[in-house]
C-alpha positions in Angstrom: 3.1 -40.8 11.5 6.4 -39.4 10.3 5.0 -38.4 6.8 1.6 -37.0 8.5 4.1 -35.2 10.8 6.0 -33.9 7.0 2.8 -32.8 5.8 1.7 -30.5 8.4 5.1 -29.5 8.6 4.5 -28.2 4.8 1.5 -26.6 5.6 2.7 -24.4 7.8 5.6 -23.3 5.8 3.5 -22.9 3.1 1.8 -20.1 5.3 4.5 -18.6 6.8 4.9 -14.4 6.3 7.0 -12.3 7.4 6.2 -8.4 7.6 8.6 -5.3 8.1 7.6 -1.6 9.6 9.6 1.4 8.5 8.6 3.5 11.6 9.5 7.4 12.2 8.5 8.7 15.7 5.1 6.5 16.2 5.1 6.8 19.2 1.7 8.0 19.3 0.2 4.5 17.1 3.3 1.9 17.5 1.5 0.2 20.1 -1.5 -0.4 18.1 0.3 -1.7 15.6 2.2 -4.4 17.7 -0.5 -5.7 19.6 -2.6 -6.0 16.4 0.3 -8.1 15.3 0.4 -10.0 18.8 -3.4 -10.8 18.3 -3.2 -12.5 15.2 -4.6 -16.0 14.7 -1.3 -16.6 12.7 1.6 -14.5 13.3 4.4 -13.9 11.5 7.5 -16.0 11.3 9.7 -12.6 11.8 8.4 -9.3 12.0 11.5 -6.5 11.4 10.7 -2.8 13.1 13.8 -0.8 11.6 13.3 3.3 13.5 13.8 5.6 10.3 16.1 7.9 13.5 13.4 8.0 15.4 13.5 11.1 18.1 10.7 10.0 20.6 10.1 7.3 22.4 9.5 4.4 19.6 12.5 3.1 20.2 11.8 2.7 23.4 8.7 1.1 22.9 10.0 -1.7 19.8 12.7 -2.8 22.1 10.4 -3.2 24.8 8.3 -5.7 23.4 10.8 -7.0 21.4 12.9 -8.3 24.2 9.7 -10.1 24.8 8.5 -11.7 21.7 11.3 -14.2 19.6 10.0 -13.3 16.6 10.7 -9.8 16.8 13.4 -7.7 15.6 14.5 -4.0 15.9 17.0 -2.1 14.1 17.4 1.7 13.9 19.2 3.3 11.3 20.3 6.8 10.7 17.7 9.0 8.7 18.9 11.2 5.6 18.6 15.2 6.9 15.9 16.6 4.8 11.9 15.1 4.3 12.3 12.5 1.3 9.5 10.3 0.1 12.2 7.4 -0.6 12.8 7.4 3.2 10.3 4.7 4.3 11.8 2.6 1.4 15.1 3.3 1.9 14.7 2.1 6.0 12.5 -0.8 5.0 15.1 -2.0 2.7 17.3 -1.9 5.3 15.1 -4.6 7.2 15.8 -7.4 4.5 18.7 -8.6 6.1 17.2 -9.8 9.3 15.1 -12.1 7.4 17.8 -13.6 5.3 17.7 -17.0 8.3 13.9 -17.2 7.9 11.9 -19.2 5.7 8.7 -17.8 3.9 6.8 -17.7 1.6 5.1 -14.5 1.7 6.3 -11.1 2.6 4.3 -7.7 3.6 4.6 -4.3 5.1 2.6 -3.2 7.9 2.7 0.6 8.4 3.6 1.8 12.5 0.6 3.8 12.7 -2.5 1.0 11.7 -3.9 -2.0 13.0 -6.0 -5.1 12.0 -8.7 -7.4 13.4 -7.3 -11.1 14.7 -7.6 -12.9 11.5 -6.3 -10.6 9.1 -3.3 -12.0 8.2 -4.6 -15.3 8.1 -7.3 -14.3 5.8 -4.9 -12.7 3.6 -3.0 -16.1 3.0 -6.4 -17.8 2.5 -7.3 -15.8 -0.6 -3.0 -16.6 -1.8 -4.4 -20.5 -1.5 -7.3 -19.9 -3.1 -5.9 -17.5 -6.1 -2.6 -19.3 -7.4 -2.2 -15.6 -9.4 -2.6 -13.5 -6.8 0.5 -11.7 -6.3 -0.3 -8.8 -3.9 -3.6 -8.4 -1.6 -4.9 -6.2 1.3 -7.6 -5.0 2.9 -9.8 -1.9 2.6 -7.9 1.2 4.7 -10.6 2.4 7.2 -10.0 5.9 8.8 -12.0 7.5 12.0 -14.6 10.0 11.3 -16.9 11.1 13.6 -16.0 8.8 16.1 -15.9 5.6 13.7 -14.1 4.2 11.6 -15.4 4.1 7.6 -13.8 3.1 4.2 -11.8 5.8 2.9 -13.4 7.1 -0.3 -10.3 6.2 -2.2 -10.7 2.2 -1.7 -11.1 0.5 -4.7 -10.6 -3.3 -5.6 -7.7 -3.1 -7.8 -5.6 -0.3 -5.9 -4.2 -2.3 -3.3 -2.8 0.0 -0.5 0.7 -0.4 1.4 0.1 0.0 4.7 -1.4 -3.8 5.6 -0.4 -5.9 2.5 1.2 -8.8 1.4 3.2 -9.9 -1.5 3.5 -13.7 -2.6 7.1 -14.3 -2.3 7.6 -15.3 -6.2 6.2 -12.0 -7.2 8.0 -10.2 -4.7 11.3 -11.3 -6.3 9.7 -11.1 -9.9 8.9 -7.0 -9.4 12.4 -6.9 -7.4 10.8 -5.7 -4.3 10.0 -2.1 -3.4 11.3 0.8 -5.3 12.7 3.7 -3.4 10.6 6.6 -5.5 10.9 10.3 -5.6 7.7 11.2 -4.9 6.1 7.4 -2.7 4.0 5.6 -4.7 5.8 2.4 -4.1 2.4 0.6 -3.8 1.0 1.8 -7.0 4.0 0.8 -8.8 4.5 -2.7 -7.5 1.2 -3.8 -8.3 1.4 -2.2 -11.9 4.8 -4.5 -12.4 3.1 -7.5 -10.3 0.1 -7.1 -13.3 3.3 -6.6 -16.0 4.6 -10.1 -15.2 1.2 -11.9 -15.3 0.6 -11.5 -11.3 -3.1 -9.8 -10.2 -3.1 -7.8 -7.2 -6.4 -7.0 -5.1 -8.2 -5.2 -1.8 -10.5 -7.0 -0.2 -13.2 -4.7 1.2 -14.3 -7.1 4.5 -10.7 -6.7 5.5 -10.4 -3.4 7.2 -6.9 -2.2 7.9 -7.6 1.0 10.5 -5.4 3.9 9.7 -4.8 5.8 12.8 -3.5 9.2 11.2 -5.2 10.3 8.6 -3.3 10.4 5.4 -1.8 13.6 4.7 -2.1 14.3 8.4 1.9 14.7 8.7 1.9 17.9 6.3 -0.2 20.4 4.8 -3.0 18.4 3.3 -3.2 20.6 -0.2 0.5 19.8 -0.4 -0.4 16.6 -0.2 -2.6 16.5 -3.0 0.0 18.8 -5.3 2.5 16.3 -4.9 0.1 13.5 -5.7 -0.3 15.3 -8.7 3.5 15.3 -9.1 3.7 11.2 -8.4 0.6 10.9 -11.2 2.9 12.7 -13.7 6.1 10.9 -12.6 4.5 7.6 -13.2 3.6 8.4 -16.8 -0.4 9.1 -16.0 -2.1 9.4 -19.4 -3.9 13.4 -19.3 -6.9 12.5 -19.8 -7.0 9.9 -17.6 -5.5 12.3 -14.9 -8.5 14.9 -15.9 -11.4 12.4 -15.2 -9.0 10.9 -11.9 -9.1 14.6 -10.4 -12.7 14.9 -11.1 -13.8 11.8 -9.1 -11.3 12.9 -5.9 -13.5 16.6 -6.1 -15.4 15.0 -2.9 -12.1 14.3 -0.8 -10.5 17.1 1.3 -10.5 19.6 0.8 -13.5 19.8 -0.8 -13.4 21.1 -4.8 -9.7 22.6 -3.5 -7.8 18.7 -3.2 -8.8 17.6 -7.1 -7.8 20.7 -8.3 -4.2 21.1 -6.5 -3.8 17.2 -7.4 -4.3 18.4 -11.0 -1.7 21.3 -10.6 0.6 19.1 -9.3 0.2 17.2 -12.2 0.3 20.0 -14.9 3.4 21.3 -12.9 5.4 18.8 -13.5 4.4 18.7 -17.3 5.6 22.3 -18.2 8.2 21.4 -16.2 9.0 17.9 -18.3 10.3 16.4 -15.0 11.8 13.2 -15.3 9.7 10.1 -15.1 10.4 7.6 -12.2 9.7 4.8 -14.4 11.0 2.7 -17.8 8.9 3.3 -20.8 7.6 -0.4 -20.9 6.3 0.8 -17.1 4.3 3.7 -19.2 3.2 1.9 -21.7 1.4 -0.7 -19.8 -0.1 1.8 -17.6 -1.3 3.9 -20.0 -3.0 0.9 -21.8 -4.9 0.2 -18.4 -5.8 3.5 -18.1 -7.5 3.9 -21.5 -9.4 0.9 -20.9 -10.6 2.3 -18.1 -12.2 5.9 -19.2 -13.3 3.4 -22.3 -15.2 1.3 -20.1 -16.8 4.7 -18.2 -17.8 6.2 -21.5 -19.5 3.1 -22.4 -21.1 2.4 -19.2 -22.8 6.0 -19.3 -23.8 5.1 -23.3 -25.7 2.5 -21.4 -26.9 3.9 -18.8 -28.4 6.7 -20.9 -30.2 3.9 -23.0 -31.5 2.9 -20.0 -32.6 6.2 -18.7 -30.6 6.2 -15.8 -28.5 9.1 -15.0 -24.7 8.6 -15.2 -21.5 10.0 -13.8 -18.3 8.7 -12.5 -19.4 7.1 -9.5 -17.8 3.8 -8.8 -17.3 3.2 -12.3 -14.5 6.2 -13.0 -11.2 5.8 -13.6 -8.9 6.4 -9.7 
């Protein structure tokens, strides 16, 4: 009885997560967020809310629930003055201390403005048991458009976002967590150094996370794309790569206008020679992945032209 009782007690340490939220004034989408959390089959050991000097009411709301769910924790911390993309790191980093009495073995960030079905998390873990090399996994980001929500055209199997995700605790440490970057991007770059030291990282499309802002909503959405152009350069992006990258994101908004202020952004910061956010082992690696990839696309469209099939970038194009 006492070792059945040991074994289950495994099991479910083997499973436990733990998730932090770096929120700034969600009012509007924290209480998706929580009860999504409150739903789930399998919930999180200890779930960490830090408000990034929050001026509306999420405060208000965190504590709230908090005061009536153990597992909960908030914590508000002073925001820098200015808009900085190392901000959400910055407060989320913040958060690790309040899991420093909690056992786990995998750890993930949940943005304050999505939600998941029931069995998300759960599912998540299943595919860690079933994938000893999986370091990071999420599901496919879902956004509403005409009164649904549908895949966002940027999903892709091996770009897992950060808003739902979570990180197998070894890898986590491996990567050394989160890296506060100039321009975001901390997703993109922890599952480049997850693939660095060995770990995969994937999206699963069946899991849907649902985003209830659409991205770039908090600021001018071509300024958006100009400094995603930035974030391609400061991560070392190959150029050609970033040419045939830009082409495939013509369809996104702004239509024709977002691919080509993304590629600004990126040529900006070239005849500027800004500094890279990276190490050159970073660049090197993603480079190589990069190549591979308009390789592979030049040699699927060799084959599809021997078929007789028209070709283009399709699914098959570099992102």
């Amino acid at each position: 009885m006492n070792t059945r009782n040991s074994e289950l007690s495994s099991l479910a340490r083997q499973r436990a997560y733990v998730l932090i939220t770096a929120a700034y004034n969600e009012e509007a989408h924290i209480e998706k967020a929580i009860a999504s959390v409150l739903q789930q089959t399998l919930r999180p050991q200890r779930w960490v809310i830090v408000s990034d000097g929050s001026t509306d009411r999420t405060d208000e709301i965190v504590k709230a629930h908090a005061s009536q769910n153990d597992f909960m924790r908030f914590l508000r911390v002073a925001r820098t003055p200015g808009h900085s993309f190392r901000s959400k790191i910055v407060a989320w980093n913040k958060g690790l201390p309040l899991l420093q009495d909690v056992s786990f073995d995998f750890i993930g960030n949940l943005d304050g403005d999505v939600s998941a079905e029931a069995t998300y998390f759960q599912e998540l873990i299943t595919r860690f048991e079933n994938s000893p090399q999986l370091g990071i996994v999420s599901g496919f980001v879902c956004e509403e458009t005409g009164g649904e929500f549908r895949s966002r055209s940027s999903n892709r199997i091996d770009s897992v976002p950060h808003a739902a995700q979570l990180v197998r605790r070894e890898c986590y440490e491996a990567i050394g967590g989160y890296a506060a970057l100039p321009y975001g991007g901390e997703d993109w770059n922890a599952q480049t150094c997850a693939r660095m030291k060995g770990w995969t990282a994937e999206a699963i499309p069946e899991l849907k996370v649902f985003h209830h802002r659409h991205t770039g909503a908090g600021t001018n959405l071509l300024r958006h794309r100009f400094r995603l152009g930035k974030l391609d350069y400061s991560f070392g992006s190959d150029p050609v790569f970033e040419v045939f990258k830009c082409l495939q994101r013509i369809p996104e908004r702004p239509l024709l206008l977002g691919g080509m202020a993304r590629l600004a952004g990126f040529a900006w910061s070239s005849v500027r020679q800004e500094s890279r956010a990276v190490s050159a082992e970073f660049i090197e690696f993603l480079r190589r992945e990069q190549k591979q990839k308009v390789a592979a696309l030049f040699s699927s469209g060799r084959a599809a032209r021997t078929a007789g099939v028209a070709s283009g970038l399709g699914s098959h194009g570099p992102v």
